[in-house]
N, C-alpha and C positions, 0 to 999 in steps of 0.2 A: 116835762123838761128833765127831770130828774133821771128817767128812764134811758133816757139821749144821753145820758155821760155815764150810765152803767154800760151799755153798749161801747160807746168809746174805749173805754177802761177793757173790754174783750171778756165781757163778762157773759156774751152769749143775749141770745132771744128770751128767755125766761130769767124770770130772779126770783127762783122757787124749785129750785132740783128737788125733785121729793126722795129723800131717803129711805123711802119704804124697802118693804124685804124681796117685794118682785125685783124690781131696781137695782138691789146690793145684788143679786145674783149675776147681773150682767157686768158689773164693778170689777175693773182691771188691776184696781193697786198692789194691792197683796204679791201682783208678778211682776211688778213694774222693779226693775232695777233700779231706781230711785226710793224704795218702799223703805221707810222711816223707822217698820220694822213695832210700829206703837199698840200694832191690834188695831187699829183704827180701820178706816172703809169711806170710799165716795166723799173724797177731799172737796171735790166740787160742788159738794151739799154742805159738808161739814166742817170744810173749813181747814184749813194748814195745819201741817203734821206738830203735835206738840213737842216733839223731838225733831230736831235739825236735821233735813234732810239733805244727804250728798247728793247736787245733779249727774246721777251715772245714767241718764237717759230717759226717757218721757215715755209713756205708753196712753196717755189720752185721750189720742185721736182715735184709737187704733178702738177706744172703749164705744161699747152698746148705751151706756149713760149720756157722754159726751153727743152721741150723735140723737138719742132720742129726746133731749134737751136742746139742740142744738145749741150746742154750746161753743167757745172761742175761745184760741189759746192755749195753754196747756201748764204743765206743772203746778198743778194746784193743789197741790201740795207745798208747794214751796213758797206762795204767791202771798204776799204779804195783802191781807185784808182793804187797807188804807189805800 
């Protein structure tokens, strides 16, 4: 049941992005014109940028993460947890 409203929320097929280092290699943020700029990596693992991110544009989709997670949505960096 619980799973049913992580889905809902666009939260993708898994709910466990693994942030290993094969993984980070394919991780788009760092060029994402939205990039928060924190050192950070793989928002979609680890969670919204601890620094406020301005939306100048999404690179997400476009990520080897997002797709081999299939995952939903985007900005997550910016995607508030709740």
């Amino acid at each position: 049941m619980e799973a049913n409203s992580d889905l809902k929320k666009g939260m993708g097929k898994y709910f466990g992005v693994c942030p290993s280092y094969h993984h980070s290699k394919g991780c788009r943020c760092s060029n994402c014109p939205s990039y928060p700029g924190d050192d950070r990596y793989m928002y979609c693992a680890r969670g919204v940028a601890e620094s406020p991110a301005e939306d100048k544009g999404c690179l997400c989709r476009d990520c080897y993460v997002y797709h081999q997670f299939a995952l939903e949505g985007d900005k997550f960096c910016m995607r508030n947890p709740e």
